[in-house]
C-alpha positions in Angstrom: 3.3 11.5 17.4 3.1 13.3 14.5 7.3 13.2 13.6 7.5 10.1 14.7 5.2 8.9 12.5 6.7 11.5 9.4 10.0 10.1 10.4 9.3 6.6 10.1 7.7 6.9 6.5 10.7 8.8 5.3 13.1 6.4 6.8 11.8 3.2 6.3 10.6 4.9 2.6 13.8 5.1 1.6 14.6 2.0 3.0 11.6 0.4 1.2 13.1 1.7 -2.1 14.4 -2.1 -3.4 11.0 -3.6 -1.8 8.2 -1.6 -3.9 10.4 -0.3 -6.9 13.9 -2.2 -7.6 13.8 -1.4 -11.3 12.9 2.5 -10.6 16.1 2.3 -8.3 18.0 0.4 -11.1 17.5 2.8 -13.6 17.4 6.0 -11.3 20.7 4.6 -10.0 22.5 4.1 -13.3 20.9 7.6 -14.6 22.8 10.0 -11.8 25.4 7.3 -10.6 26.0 5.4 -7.8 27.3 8.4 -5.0 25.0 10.7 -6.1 22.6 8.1 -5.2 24.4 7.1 -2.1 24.6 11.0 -1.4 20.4 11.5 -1.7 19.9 8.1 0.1 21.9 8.9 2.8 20.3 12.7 3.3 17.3 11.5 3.2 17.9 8.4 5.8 19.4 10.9 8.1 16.5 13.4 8.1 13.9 10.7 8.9 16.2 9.0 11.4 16.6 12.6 13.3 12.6 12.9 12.6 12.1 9.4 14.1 14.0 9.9 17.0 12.5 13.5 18.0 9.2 12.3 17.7 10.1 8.9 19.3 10.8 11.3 22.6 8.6 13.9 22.2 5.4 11.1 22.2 7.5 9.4 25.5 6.9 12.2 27.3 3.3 11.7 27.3 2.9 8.3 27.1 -0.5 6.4 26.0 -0.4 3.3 27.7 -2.1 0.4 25.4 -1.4 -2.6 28.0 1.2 -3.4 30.7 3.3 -6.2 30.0 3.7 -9.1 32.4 7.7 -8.5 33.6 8.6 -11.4 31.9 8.8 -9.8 28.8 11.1 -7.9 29.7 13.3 -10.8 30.4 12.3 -12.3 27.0 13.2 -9.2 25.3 16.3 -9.2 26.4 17.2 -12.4 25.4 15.6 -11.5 22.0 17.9 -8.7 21.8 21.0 -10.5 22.7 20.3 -12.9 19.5 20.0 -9.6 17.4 22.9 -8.6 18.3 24.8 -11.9 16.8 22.7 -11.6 13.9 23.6 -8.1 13.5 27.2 -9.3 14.5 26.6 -11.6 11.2 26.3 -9.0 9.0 29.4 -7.9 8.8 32.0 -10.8 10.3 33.2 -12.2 7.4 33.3 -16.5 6.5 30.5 -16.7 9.4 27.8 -19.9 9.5 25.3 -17.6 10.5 25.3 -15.3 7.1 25.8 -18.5 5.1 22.3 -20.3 6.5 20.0 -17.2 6.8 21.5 -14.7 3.8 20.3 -11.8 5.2 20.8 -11.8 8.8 21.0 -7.3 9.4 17.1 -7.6 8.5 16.6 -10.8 10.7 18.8 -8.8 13.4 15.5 -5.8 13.0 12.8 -8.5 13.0 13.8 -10.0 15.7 15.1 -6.4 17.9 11.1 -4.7 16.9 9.3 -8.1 17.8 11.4 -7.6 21.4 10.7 -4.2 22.2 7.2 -5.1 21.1 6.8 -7.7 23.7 8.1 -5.2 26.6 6.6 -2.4 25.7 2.8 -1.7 25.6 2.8 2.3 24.7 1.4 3.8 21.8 4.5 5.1 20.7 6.5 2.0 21.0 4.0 0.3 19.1 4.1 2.7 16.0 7.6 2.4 16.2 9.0 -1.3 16.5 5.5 -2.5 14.7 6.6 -0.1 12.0 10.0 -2.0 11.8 8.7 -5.0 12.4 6.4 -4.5 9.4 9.4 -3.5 7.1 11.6 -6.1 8.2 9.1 -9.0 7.3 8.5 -8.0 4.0 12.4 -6.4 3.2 13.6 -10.3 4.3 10.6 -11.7 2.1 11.9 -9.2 -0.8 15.5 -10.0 -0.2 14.8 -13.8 -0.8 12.9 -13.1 -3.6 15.5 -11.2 -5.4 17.9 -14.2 -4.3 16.2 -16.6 -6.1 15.5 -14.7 -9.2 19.6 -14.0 -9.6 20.2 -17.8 -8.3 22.3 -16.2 -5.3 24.8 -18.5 -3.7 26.3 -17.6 0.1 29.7 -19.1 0.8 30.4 -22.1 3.4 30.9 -20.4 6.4 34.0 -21.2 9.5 33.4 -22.3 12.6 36.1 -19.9 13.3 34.1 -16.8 12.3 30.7 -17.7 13.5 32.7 -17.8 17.1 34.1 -14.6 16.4 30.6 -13.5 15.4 29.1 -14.9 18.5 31.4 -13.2 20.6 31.2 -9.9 18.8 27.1 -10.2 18.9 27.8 -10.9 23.0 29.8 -8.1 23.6 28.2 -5.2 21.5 24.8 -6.6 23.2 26.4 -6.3 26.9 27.9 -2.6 25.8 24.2 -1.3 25.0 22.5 -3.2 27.7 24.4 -2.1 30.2 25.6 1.4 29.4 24.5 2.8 25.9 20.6 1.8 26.2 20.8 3.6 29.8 22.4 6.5 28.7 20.6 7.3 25.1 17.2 6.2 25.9 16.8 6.2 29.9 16.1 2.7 30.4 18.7 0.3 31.8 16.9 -3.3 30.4 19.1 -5.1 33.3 18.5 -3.5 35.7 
């Protein structure tokens, strides 16, 4: 448990950077440059990601089971799941609805995947992990907004065109993990 939990302090650290200290990142930023920064950021991301995930399997193979789930949740989850996908899906499809209304839908896309694995899983080590990003995703979105409204951010109208596109994309990327990649990477196929 003990690199899970190193890894998710380093990871969602560095991730944390713009929630707890946006003006040390400013300034550290404009002192070494922007890919030196990306370059540190990056390392660092990758280290506690590799830390996260070792220790993520290393505490599933002894599992401490806090509660069992009613199997519902799993059905809920995977509905959950299937709407962070099209968030996620958001992120990046340019012109979409989605982006326009919510701003910042990669961190809704992580809200909304932790609070999911949350409700299907009742082992210690799933709870240190998705409550962890669940916690960071709560107050990253809350910091987001905040820093929108201080620069008066405005989001572009968005087509009905590219939030299909979106939807689709979000649909399809969620079918590829459910069915194969979850399966295959972690060991559990969530349909069955």
């Amino acid at each position: 448990m003990s690199y899970l939990i190193l890894g998710l302090i380093i990871f969602l650290g560095v991730h944390s950077v713009r929630i707890v200290a946006e003006g040390w990142r400013t300034q550290t930023r404009s002192r070494i440059g922007a890919l030196p920064w990306k370059g540190l950021y990056s390392v660092a991301s990758l280290v506690g990601f590799g830390l996260l995930v070792w220790g993520f399997s290393l505490a599933r193979q002894q599992p401490t089971q806090l509660w069992s789930p009613p199997t519902a949740m799993r059905h809920l989850a995977a509905l959950l799941t299937l709407g962070s996908f099209v968030l996620l899906a958001a992120a990046y499809v340019p012109g979409n609805h989605i982006k326009a209304v919510l701003h910042h839908p990669m961190v809704l896309a992580a809200k909304v995947w932790a609070l999911a694995h949350l409700l299907a899983n009742g082992n210690l080590a799933h709870v240190v992990l998705f409550g962890s990003f669940l916690l960071w995703a709560v107050l990253d979105f809350t910091a987001a907004r905040r820093r929108d409204r201080a620069a008066g951010a405005t989001y572009p109208r968005g087509s009905a065109g590219a939030t299909v596109i979106t939807v689709i994309a979000g649909l399809l990327g969620w079918l590829v993990v459910a069915l194969w990649l979850h399966g295959w990477l972690i060991g559990v196929r969530p349909l069955g």
